[in-house]
N, C-alpha and C positions, 0 to 999 in steps of 0.2 A: 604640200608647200603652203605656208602661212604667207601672206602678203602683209608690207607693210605699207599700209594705207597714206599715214600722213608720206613717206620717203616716194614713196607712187606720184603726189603732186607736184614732188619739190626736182624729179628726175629731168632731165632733156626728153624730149618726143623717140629718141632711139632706144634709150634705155629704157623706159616705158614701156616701148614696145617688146621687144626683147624681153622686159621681165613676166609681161603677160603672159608672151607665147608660152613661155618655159611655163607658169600657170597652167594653160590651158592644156599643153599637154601632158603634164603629168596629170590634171583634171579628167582628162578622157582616158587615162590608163585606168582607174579606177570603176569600181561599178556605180551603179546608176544609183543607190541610196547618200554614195560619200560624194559622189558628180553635184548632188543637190544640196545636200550639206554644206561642201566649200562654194559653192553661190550663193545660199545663204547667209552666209559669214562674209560673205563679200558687198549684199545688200543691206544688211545689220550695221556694217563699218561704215559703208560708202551714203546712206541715210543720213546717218547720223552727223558724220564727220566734212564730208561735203555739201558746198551751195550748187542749186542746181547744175551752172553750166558747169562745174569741172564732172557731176556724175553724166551727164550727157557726153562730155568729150570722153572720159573714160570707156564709158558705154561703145561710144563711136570707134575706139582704138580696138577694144575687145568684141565687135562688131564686126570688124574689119579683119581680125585677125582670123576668128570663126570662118568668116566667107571665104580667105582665100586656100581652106582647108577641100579636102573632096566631100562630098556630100554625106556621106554616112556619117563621118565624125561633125559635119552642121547640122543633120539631125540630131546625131544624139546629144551634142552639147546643147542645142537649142533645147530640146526637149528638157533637161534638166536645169536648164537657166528658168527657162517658163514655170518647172513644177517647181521650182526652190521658190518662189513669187507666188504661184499656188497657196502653199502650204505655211506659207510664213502666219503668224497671229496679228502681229501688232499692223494695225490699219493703216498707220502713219506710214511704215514703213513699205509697206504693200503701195502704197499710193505713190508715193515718191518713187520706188523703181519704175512702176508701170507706165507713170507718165514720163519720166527722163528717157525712158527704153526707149518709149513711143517716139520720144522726138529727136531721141538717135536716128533708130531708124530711117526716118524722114530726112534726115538731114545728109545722111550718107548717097553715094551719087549710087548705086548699086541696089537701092529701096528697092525696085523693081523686081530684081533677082531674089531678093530678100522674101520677098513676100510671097512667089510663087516655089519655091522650097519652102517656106513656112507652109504653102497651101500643100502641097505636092505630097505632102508627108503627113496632112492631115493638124499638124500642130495649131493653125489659122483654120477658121473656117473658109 
């Protein structure tokens, strides 16, 4: 499923939400090279195309929707949100998700939980 980025800002917080999930889980139906690819393409647009706070509230939506999944599909989509940031080239782009991510994360009331399934599974040191 392609997303469309600018129609993503311009949605209400339900349909946002809602178009994510439908994302995310056709995202985890996939194997773990296309899991990285479409975050990749989701990094590449969301860089580019948004000013910080909408890729931090994005982040935060798709953040939120990850967490309230069971743990094997929050590893495995974590793990390929992190390698698609990995593997990316362009620095800019790399920087800009890493720190939006980061202050998703933080900004979410759940950080806590977040971090220790990131630890748990090895993804975080």
């Amino acid at each position: 499923m392609e997303l469309d980025y600018k129609s993503l800002l311009e949605m209400d917080d339900e349909d946002r939400k809602k178009m994510l999930t439908k994302f995310l889980v056709e995202t985890l139906g996939k194997n773990e090279e296309d899991q990285i690819t479409d975050f990749q393409e989701m990094i590449v647009h969301t860089a580019k195309e948004y000013n910080d706070r909408e890729y931090i509230d994005l982040c935060k939506v798709i953040l939120t929707i990850i967490y309230s999944m069971d743990e094997q599909s929050i590893k495995k989509l974590m793990e390929a949100r992190l390698e698609a940031n990995f593997e990316l080239e362009d620095l800019f782009e790399k920087s800009v998700d890493s720190t939006n991510l980061l202050k998703a994360i933080e900004e979410l009331p759940q950080e806590d939980r977040i971090i220790d399934i990131l630890k748990k599974y090895g993804i975080l040191p």
